[in-house]
N, CA, C and O atoms as CSV, one atom per row, in Angstrom:
chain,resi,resn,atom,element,x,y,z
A,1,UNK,N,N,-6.899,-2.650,-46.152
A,1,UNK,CA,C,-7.373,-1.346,-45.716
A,1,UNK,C,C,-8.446,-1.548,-44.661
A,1,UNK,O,O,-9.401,-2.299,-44.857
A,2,UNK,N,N,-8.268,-0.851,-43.517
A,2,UNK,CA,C,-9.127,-1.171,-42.396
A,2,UNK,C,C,-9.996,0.344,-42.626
A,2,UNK,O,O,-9.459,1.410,-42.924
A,3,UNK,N,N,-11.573,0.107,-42.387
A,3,UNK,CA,C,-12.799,0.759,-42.580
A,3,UNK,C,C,-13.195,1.082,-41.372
A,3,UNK,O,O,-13.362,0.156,-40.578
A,4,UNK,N,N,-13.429,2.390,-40.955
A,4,UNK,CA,C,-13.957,3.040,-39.095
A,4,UNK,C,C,-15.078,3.506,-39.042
A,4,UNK,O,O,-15.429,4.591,-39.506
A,5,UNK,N,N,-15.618,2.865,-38.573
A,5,UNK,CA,C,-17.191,3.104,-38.241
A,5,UNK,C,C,-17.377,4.419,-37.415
A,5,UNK,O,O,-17.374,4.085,-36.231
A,6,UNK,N,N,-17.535,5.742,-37.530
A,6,UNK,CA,C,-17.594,6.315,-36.972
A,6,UNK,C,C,-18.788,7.025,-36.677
A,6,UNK,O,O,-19.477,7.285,-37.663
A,7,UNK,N,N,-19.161,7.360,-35.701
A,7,UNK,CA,C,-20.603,8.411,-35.380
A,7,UNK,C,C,-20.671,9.163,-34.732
A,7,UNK,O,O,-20.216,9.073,-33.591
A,8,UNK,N,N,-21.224,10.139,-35.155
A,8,UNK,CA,C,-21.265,12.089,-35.096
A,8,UNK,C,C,-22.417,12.460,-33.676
A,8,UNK,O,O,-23.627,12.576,-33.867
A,9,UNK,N,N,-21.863,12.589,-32.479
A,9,UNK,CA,C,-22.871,12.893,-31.458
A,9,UNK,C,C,-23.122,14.272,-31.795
A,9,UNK,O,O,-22.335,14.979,-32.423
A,10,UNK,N,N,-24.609,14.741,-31.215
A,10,UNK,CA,C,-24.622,16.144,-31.712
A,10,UNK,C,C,-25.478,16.520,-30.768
A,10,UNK,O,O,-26.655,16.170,-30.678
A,11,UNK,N,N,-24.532,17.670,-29.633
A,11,UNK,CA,C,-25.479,17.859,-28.387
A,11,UNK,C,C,-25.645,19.606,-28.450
A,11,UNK,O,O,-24.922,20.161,-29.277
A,12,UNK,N,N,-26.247,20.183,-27.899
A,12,UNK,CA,C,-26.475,21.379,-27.530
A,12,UNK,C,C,-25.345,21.944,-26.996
A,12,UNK,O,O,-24.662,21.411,-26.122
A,13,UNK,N,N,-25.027,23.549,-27.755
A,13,UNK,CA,C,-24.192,24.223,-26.659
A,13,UNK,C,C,-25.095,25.451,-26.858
A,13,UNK,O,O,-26.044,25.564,-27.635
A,14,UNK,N,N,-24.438,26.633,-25.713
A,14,UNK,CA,C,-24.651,27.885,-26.004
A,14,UNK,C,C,-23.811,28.342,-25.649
A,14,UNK,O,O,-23.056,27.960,-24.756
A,15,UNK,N,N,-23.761,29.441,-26.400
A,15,UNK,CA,C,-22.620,30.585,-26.615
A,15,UNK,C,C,-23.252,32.152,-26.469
A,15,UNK,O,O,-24.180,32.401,-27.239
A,16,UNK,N,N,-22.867,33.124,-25.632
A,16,UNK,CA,C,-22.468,34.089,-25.492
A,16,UNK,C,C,-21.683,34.851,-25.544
A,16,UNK,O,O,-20.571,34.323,-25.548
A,17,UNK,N,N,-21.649,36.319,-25.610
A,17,UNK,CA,C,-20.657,37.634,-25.134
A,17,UNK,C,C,-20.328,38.041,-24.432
A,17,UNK,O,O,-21.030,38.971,-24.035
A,18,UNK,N,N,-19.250,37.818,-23.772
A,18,UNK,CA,C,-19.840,38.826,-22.730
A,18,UNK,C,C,-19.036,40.230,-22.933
A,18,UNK,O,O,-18.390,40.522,-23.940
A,19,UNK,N,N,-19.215,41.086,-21.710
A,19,UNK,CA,C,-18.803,42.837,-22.027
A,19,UNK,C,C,-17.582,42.990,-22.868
A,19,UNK,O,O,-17.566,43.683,-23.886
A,20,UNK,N,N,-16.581,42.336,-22.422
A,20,UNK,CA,C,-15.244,42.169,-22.749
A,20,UNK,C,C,-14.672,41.634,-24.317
A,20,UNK,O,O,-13.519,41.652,-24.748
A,21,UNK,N,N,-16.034,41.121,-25.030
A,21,UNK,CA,C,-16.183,40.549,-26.232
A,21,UNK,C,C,-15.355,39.324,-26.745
A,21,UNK,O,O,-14.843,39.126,-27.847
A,22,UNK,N,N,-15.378,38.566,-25.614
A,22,UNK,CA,C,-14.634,37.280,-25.412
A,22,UNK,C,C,-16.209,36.292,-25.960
A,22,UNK,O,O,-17.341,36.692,-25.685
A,23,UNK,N,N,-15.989,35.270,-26.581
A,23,UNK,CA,C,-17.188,34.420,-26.441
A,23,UNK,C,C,-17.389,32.968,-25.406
A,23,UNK,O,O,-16.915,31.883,-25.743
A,24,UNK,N,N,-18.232,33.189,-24.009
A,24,UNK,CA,C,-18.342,32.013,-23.522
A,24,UNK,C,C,-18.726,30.657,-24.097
A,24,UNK,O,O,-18.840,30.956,-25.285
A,25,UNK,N,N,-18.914,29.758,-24.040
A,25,UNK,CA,C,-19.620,28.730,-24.573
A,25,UNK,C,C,-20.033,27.135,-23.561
A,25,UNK,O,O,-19.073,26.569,-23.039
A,26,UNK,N,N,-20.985,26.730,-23.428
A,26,UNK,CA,C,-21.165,25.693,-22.626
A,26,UNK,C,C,-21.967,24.705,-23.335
A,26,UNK,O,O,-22.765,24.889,-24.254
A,27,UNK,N,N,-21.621,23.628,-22.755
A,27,UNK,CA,C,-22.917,22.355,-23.335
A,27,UNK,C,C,-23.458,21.912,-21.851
A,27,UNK,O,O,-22.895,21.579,-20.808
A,28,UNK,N,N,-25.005,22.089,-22.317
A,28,UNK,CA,C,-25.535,21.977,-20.625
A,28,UNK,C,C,-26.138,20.526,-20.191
A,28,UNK,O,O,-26.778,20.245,-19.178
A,29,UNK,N,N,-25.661,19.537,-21.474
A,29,UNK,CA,C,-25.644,17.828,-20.732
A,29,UNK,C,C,-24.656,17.590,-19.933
A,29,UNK,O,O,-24.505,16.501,-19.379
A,30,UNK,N,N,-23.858,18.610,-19.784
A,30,UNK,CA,C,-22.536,17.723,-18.690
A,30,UNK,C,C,-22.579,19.579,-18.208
A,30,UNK,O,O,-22.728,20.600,-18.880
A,31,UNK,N,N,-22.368,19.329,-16.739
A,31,UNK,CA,C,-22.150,19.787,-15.528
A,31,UNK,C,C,-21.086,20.506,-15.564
A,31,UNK,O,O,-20.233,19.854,-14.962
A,32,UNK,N,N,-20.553,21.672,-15.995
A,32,UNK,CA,C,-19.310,22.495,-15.512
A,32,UNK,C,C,-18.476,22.003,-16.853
A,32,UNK,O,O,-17.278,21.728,-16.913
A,33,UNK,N,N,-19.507,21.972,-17.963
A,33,UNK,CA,C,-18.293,21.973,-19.317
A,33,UNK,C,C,-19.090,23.268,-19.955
A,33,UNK,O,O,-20.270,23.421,-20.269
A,34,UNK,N,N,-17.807,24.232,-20.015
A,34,UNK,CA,C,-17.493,25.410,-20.300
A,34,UNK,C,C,-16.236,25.781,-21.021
A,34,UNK,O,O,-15.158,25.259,-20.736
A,35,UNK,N,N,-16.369,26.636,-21.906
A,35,UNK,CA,C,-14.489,26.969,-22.469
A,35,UNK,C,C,-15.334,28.280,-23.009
A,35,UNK,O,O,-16.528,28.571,-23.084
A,36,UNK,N,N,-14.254,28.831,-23.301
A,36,UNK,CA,C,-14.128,30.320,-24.185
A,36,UNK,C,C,-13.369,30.135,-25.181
A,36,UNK,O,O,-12.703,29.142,-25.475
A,37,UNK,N,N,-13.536,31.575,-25.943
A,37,UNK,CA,C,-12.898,32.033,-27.256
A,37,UNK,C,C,-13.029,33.305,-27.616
A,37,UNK,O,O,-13.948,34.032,-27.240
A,38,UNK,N,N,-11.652,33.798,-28.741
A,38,UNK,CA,C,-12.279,34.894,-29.047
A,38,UNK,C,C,-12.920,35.246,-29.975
A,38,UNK,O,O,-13.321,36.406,-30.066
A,39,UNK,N,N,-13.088,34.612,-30.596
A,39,UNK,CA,C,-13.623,34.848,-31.650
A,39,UNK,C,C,-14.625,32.815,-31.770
A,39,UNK,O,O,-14.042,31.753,-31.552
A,40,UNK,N,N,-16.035,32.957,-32.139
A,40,UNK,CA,C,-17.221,31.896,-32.128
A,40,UNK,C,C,-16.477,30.708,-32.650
A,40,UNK,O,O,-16.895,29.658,-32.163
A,41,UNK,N,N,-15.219,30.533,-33.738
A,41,UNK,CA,C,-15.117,29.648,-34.679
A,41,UNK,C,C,-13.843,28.822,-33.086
A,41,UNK,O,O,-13.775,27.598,-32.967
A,42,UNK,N,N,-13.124,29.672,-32.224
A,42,UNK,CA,C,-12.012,29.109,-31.915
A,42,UNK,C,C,-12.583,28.624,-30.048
A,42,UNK,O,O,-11.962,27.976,-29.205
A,43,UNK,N,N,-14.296,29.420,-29.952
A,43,UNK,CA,C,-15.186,28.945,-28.753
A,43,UNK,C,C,-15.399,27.491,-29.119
A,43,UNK,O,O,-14.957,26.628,-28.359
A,44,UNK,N,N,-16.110,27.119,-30.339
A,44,UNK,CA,C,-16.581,26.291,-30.446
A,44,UNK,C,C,-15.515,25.371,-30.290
A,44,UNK,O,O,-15.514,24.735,-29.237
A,45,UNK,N,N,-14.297,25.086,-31.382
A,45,UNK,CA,C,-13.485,24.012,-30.833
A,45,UNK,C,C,-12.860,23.666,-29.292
A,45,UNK,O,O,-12.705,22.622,-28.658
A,46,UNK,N,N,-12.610,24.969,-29.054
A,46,UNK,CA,C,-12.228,24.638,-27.354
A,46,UNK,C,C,-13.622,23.839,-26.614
A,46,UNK,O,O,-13.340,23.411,-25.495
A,47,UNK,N,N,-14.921,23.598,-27.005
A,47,UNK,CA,C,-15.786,23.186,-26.151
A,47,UNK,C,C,-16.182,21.926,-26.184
A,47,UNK,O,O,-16.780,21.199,-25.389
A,48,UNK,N,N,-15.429,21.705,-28.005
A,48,UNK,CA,C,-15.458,20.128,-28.412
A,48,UNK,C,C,-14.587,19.900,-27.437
A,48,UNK,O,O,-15.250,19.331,-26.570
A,49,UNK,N,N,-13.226,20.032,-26.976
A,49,UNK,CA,C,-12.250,19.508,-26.731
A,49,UNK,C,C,-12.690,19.428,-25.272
A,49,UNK,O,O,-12.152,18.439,-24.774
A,50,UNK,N,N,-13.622,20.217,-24.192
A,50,UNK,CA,C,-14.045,19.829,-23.278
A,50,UNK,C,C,-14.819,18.371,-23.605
A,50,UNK,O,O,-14.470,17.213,-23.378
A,51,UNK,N,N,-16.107,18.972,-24.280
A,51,UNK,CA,C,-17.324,17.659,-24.308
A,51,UNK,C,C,-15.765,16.613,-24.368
A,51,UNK,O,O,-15.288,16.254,-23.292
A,52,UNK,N,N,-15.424,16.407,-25.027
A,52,UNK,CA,C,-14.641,14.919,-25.535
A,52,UNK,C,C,-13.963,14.228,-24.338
A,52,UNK,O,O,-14.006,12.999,-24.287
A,53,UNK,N,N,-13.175,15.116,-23.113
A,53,UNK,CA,C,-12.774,15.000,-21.915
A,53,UNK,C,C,-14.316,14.561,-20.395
A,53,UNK,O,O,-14.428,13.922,-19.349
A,54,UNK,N,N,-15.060,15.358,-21.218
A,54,UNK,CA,C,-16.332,15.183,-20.174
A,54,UNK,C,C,-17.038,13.573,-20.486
A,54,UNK,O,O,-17.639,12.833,-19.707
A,55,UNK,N,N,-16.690,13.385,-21.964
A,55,UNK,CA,C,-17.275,11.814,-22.284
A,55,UNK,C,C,-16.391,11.082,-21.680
A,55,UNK,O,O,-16.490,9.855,-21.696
């Protein structure tokens, strides 16, 4: 059985509304990583899936 060392980066995002009640979301260590959602739970994964492309 092979054992994975794994470790949890944990950076800043923010998330907003905007009018339309879409939620923006960005992490502001990397430059133009941004995603949306509609709802906070389906912002947040779309922004992992940026950060992870931006690393």
């Amino acid at each position: 059985m092979e054992v994975q060392n794994s470790k949890t980066l944990h950076l800043p995002i923010l998330i907003e509304q905007d009018e339309d009640g879409v939620y923006i979301v960005s992490c502001p260590n990397f430059q133009g990583c941004h995603s949306y959602g509609k709802t906070v739970d389906e912002a947040i994964a779309n922004i992992r899936e940026v950060i992870e492309i931006c690393l």
